[in-house]
N, C-alpha and C positions, 0 to 999 in steps of 0.2 A: 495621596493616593491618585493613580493615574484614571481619567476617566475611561470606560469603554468606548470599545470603536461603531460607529455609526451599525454596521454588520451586525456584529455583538449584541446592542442594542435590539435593533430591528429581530434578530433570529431567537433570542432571547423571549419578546412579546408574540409573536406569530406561534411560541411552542407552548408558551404558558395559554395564549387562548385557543390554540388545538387542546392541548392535555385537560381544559375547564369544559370544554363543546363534550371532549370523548367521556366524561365522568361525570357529567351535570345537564348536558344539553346546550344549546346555542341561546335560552334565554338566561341562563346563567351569567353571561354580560350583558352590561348596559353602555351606553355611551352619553355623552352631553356636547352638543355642538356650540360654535362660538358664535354671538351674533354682533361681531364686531371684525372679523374675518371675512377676507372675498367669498362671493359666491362658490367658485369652484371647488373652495375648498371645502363648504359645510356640502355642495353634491358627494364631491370624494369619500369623505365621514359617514354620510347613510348608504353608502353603496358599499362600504366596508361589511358594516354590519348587518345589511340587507343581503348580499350579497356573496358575501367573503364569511360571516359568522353566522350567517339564518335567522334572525331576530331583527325586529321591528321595534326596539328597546334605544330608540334615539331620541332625544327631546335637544330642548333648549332652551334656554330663559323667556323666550317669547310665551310659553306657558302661562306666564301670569302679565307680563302686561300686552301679550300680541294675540293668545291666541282667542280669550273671547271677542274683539273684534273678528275674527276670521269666521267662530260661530256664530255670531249672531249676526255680522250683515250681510254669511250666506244664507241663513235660514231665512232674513227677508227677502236680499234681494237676488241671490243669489251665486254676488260672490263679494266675500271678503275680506276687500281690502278699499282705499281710500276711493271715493268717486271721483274726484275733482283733481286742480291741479294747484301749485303753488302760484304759478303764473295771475291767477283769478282772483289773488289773495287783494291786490294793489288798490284794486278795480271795484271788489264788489260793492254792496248797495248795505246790508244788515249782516251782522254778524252776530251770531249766537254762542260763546263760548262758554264751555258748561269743565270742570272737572280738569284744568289745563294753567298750569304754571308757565304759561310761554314765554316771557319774557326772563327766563331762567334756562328752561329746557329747552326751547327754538326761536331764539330771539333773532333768527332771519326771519322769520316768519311772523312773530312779533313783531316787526321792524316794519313790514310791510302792511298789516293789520292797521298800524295806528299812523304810514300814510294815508291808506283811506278812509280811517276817523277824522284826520288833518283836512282831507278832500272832500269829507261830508257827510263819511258813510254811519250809519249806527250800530253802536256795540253794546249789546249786554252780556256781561260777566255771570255764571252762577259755582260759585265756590266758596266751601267752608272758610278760606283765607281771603282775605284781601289782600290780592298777590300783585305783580306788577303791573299786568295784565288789565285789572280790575282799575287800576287810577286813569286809565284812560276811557273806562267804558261811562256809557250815559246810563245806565242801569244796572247797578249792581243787586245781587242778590246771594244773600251769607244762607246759604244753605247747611242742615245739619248731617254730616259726614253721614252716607249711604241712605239719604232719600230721594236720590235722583230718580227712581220712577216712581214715586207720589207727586215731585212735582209736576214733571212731565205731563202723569195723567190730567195734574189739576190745569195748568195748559190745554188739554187738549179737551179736558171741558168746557172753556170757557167757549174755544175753536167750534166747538160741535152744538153747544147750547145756542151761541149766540150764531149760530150759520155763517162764521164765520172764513171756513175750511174750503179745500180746494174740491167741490163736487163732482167739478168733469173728471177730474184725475184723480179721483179715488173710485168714482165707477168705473174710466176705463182701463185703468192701470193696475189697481189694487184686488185680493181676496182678504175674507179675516175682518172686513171694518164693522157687521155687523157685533162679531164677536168682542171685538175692541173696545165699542161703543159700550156695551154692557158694563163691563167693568168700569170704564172709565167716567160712567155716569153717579159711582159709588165716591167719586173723589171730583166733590164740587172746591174750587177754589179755600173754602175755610177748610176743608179736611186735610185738602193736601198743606195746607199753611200750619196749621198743628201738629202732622210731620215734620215739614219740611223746615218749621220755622221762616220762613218768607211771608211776608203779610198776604192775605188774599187779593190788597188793592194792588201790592206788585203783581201779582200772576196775573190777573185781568190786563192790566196795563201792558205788560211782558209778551202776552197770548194777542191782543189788538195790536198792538207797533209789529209782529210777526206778521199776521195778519198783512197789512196795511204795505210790505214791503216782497216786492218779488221778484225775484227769486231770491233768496236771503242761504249764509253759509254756515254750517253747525262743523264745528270742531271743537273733540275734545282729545284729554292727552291717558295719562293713569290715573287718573281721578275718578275716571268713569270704570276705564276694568280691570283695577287693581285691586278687586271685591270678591266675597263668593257670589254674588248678582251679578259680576261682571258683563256676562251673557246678557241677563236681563236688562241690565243699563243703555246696551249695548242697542238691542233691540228697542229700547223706548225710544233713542232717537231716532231712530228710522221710522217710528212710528209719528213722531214731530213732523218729521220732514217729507213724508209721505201723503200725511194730512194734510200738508200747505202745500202740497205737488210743485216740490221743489227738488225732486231728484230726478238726473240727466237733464241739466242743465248747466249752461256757465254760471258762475257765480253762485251754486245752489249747492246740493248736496250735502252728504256724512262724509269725517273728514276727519278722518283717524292721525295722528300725529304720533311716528314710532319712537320707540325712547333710544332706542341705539342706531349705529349708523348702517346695520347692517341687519337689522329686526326682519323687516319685511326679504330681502333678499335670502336669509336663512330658513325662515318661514315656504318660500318660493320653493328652496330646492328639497326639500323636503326631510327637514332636521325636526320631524312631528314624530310622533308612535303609530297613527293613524294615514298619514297622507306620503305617496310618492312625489316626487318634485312635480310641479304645477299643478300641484291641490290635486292629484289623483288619489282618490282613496287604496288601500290594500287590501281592503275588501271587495272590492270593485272585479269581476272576475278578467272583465276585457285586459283594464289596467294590471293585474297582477301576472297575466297573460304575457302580457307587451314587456315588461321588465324583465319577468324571465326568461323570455326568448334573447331580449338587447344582452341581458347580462350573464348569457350561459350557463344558467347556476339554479336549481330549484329555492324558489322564495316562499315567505311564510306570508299568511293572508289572515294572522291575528296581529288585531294592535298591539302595538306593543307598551312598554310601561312609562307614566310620566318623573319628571325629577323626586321630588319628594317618594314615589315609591319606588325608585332607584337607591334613593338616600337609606331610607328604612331598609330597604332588601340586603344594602349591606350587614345592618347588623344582625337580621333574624338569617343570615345567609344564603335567604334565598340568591342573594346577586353574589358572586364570586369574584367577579371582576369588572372595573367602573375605567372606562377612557374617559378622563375629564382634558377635554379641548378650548384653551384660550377662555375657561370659566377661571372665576375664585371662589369656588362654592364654602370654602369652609369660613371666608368672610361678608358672605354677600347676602346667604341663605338665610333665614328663620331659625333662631335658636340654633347658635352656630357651637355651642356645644355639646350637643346632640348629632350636630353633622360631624364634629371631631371625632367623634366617638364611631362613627359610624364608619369615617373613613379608618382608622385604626383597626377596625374589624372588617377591611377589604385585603379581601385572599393575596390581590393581585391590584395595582393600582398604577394606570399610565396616566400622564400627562404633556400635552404638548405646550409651551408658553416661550415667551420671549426673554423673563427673568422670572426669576424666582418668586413664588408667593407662598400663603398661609398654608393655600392646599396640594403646595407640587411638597413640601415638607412631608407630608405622608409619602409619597409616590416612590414607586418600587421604581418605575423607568422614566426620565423626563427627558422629551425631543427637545430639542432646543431649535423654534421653532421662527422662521422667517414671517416679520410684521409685516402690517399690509400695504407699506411702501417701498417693501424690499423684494416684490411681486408681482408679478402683472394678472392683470384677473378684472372682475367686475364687482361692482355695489348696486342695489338695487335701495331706492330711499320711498319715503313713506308715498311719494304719488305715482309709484309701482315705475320709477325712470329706471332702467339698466343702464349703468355707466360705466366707461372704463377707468380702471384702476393702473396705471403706471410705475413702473420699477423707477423708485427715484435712486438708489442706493445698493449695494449690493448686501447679501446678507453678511451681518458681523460673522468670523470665526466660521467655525463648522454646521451652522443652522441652515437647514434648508425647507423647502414651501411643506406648507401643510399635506396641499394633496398629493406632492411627491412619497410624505410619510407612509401616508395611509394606501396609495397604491405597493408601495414597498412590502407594508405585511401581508397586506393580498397577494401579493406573488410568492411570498413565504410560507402562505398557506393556500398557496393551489392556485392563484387566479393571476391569466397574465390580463393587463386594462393597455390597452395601445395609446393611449389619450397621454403625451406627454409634454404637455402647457397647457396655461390657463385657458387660453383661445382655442385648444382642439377636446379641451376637455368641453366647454358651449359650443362651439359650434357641431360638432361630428358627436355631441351624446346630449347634453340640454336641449338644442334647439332642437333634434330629431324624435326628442319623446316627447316633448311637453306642446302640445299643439298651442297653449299663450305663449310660448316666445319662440314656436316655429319663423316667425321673420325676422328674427334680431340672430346677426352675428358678427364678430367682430367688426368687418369692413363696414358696417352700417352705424358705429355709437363713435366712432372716432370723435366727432364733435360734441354735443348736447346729450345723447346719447335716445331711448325711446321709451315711452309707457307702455308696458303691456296692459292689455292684449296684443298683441301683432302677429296676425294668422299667416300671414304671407312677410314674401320677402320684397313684394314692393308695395308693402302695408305703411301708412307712416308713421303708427302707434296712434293708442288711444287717450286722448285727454280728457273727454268725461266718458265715467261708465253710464249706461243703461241712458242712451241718449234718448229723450222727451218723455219716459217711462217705459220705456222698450225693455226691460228689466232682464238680466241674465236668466233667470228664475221662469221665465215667461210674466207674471206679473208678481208683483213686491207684492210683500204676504205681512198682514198686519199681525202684531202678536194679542192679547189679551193680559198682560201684567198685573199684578196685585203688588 
């Protein structure tokens, strides 16, 4: 059977999600973005369906292991994502690693961690595993799977009983500690040790060697919020790290480690239900303003839906039509006979990918779609760098970029987008909406490439966030955890 022609293809999806918007509405589709894909292309993906479909119905894996770091260490400090940088890793003084397989999952970064154990520095490990990570620390601690804020709090009793804790800098930097305190005076070291399982002499000990060393660096990986606490987890350490006023500093900080290589960049351009590319909300009236003026198109200012009620909306019908983009959701999901089933009950079902998987086997249309060294474009990695991404190859056969697809149906269904390359889709549309990577555009990441923030273009990017407690937030906000 001879395949369809790219045309075919593309006019074929543009009608079927016209014919699903005219009989059901624009939340009738849902979309899934890739977070292993250049930047430009997960922008292209929600501006389809922002834009081109009227729904806010885009997510992406980052959902469960990216997006409670995003909530919870905006809610303390105001924005989040990692503070610090890799460079600090070599260098530092203590390390605190809580909830993190590194030496599996980032073993450059591992690598670098147990140079400066080798140079002096101190590590304590807290993880249910004794993972690889863990053979090189001076204190380990086997904690029991989802008590990480009992420990924490039992820590930051000892911190607070013994006046141990950083005073100037949680008077002048912090709000919430008297509220913190409260609770955390319910979890004296033996309590939280009957959770946590970790002796009460390690916490004391754990809570003094923190103490005693400053500025010291917390990083964890999905250990911490791959939970329904996630948030919460999330939030304890910045309560850690807050209390020893070790955030906006070198060598100090929360220090999120993302699991894919493209987590945080997908996150950035805004592959959320809730957020426009650089964390703008869509609720936000200025920001919903500003997008539908850039994108000549009335836009919708409800969140929209996350994966799992995408999954399910196939089968109760709410969702009519699901674009799964460089995911394998029917191998990778939760009870993934449940999501077969769910796909089998999608009206309409596109997929873009490189070769075939589990879940392009349901797929009504599959783009056959150019990897990310067969493109040019950028990655953004967990210490918020934008890098450039280079065409090392050209695409196999008839596959061509993601966001050439996605602008293609947009024009099929009404929308012409001028932006055609990686480089004029950031520079002449990312860099001009998103005021953190207002100074980053291509002519400037040629080398190393920059950390956002970068509000200007003769900005040199930011290596720690919330320099000396200068907190994006105005001041870091402690939570109150149980």
């Amino acid at each position: 059977m001879e395949s369809p022609s790219w045309d075919e293809a593309l006019d074929l999806t543009a009608e079927k999600f016209l014919q699903i918007i005219r009989d059901h509405g624009p939340d009738a589709l849902a979309g899934i973005s890739c977070a292993r894909s250049i930047n430009e292309d997960s922008y292209n993906m929600q501006k389809l369906f922002r834009a081109a479909i009227g729904t806010n119905n885009i997510d992406h894996c980052a959902r469960t292991c990216h997006a409670p770091t995003v909530a919870g260490l905006a809610q303390s400090f105001g924005s989040g994502a990692m503070t610090n940088s890799f460079r600090e890793f070599k260098h530092g003084k203590l390390f605190f690693v809580i909830g993190s397989n590194m030496t599996e999952a980032h073993p450059v970064a591992a690598t670098w961690i147990k140079q400066a154990v080798r140079n002096g520095a101190y590590l304590i490990v807290a993880d249910p595993r004794f993972n690889g990570i863990a053979r090189h620390a001076h204190t380990y601690m086997q904690i029991k799977v989802g008590s990480d804020v009992a420990l924490i709090n039992g820590l930051m009793h000892v911190l607070i009983t013994e006046d141990l804790y950083d005073r100037d800098y949680v008077a002048a930097h912090t709000t919430g500690f008297e509220a913190m305190k409260e609770v955390v005076m319910n979890y004296p070291p033996e309590r939280a040790a009957e959770i946590s399982g970790v002796s009460a002499d390690t916490i004391r000990q754990v809570a003094r060697k923190m103490a005693s060393v400053k500025p010291a660096m917390l990083m964890y990986t999905l250990g911490i919020t791959e939970h329904t606490c996630g948030v919460n987890n999330v939030m304890s350490t910045a309560n850690l790290q807050m209390l020893l006023g070790n955030v906006g500093f070198e060598y100090g900080g929360v220090n999120p480690l993302r699991g894919q290589n493209n987590v945080q960049g997908a996150c950035d351009m805004g592959a959320l239900p809730a957020d426009y590319p650089g964390y703008q909300k869509v609720t936000d009236g200025a920001a919903w303003a500003k997008f539908e003026k850039a994108w000549g198109t009335p836009l919708s200012d409800k969140p929209g839906l996350m994966i799992p009620d995408m999954i399910d909306g196939l089968a109760d019908r709410k969702i009519k039509a699901l674009y799964v983009f460089g995911e394998n959701i029917a191998n990778t999901e939760p009870d993934i006979h449940h999501v077969a089933h769910c796909l089998k009950s999608a009206e309409f079902l596109v997929c873009n990918d490189i070769f075939p998987t589990e879940t392009t086997r349901f797929a009504h249309v599959v783009f056959p779609a150019a990897a990310w060294s067969e493109d040019d474009g950028t990655f953004t990695n967990s210490e918020r760098r934008v890098s450039r991404v280079r065409k090392a190859v050209e695409p196999p056969g008839e596959a061509r970029p993601n966001w050439w697809i996605f602008r293609e149906i947009a024009r099929r269904m009404g929308l012409e987008w001028d932006s055609a390359s990686g480089q004029e889709i950031w520079d002449k549309e990312v860099a001009e909406l998103c005021p953190v990577f207002a100074g980053i555009k291509y002519s400037r990441i040629e080398a190393d490439g920059l950390q956002w923030p970068v509000p200007t273009i003769d900005h040199p990017g930011t290596q720690v966030l919330h320099r000396e407690g200068n907190f994006t937030a105005g001041k870091g906000k402690f939570a109150a955890l149980e």
